[in-house]
C-alpha positions in Angstrom: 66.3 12.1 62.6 63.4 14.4 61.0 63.0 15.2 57.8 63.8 19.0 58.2 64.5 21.2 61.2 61.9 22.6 63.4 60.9 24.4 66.5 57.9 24.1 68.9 56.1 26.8 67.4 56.7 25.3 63.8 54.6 22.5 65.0 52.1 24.6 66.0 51.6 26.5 62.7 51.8 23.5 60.5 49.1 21.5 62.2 46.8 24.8 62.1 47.7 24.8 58.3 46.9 21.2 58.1 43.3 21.5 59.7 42.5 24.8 57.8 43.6 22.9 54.7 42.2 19.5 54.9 40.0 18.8 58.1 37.1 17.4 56.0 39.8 15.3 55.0 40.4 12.9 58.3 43.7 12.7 59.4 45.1 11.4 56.4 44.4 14.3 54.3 45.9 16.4 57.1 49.0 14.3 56.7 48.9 14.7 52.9 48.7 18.6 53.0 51.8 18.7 55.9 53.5 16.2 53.7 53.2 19.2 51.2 54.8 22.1 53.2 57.9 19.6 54.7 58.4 18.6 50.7 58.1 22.8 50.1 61.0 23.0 52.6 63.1 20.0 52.0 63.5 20.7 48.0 65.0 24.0 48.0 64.4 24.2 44.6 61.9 26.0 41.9 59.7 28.4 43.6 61.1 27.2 46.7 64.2 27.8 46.6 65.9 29.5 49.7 63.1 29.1 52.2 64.5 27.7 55.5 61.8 27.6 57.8 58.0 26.1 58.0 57.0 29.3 58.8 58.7 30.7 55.6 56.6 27.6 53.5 53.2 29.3 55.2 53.7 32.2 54.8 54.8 32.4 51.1 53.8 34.6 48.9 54.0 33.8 45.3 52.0 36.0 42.1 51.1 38.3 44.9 49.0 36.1 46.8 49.4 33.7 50.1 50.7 30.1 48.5 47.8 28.8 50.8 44.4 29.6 50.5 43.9 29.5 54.1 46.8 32.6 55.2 43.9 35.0 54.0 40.7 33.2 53.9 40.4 31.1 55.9 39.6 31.6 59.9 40.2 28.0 60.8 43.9 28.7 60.2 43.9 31.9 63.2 42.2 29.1 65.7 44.5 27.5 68.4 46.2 24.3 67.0 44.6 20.8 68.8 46.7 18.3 70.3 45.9 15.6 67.4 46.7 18.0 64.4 50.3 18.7 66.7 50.6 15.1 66.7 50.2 14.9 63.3 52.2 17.6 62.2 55.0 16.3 64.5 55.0 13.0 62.2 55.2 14.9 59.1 58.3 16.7 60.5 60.0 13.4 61.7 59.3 10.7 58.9 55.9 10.5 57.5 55.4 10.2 53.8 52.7 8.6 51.7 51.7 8.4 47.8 50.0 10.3 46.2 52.3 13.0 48.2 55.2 11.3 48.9 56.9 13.6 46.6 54.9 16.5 45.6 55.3 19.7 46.2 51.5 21.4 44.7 48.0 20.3 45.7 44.4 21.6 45.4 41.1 21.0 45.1 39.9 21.4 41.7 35.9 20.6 42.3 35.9 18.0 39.5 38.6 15.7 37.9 42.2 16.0 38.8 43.8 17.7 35.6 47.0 15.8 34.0 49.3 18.5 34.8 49.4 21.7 37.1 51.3 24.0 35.9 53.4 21.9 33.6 53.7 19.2 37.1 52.3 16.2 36.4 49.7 14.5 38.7 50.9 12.1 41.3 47.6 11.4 42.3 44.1 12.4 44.3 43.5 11.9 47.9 39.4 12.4 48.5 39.3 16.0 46.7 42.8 17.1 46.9 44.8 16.4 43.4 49.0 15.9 44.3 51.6 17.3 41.7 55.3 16.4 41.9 57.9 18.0 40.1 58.6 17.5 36.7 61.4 14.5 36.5 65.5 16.1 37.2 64.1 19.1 37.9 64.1 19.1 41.7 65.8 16.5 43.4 65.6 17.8 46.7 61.6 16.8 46.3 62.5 13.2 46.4 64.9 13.4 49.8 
């Protein structure tokens, strides 16, 4: 059973998100970021409360800007999605999960040391340059489904 419901075209979009996101990564940062945006729509909670769709977690807009960078910077997001980002994206969607973003919910790339705590989240952990943040503990337990 997967973690969340989905569509064809769902697939599609998350795995461009994933490359635009975390190529430079290898496919397990990819898996890390879509880990991310299933979490996003899994939780229901916070800031993501009431979205009900993948396409709702991309295209998100929260203190008037995209939630990801890549929406409106970043032209690797417009190209077609490839066959092993759709894989990978398809996992995501039916089971995959790993620390540090098992659980999380936020990610970036801070260009130095992962801080303790984004946003009042506390770290989770670092994946090559990408710093994880879950939810503060009984805050969201819809993270940790």
């Amino acid at each position: 059973m997967a973690r969340v419901k989905y569509t064809d075209s769902d697939i599609d979009l998350m795995a461009r998100m994933m490359r635009a996101e975390a190529e430079g990564e290898g496919r397990q940062g990819m898996l890390m970021v879509g880990n991310v945006i299933v979490n996003r729509l899994a939780a229901n909670c916070g800031d993501f409360e009431g979205l009900r769709s993948i396409r709702q977690v991309i295209y998100q807009v929260q203190g008037g800007n995209y939630s990801f960078e890549a929406v409106q910077k970043g032209n690797v997001f417009y190209n077609p999605a490839r066959s092993v980002e759709k894989k990978l994206a398809k996992q995501n969607l039916d089971f995959w999960r790993e620390h540090p973003s098992k659980y999380a919910l936020w990610y970036f790339n801070p260009y130095a040391a992962c801080p303790p705590t984004w946003y009042g989240q506390p770290f989770a952990g670092q994946f090559k340059q990408h710093c994880y943040y879950e939810p503060q503990a009984n805050t969201c337990e819809g993270a940790y489904r």
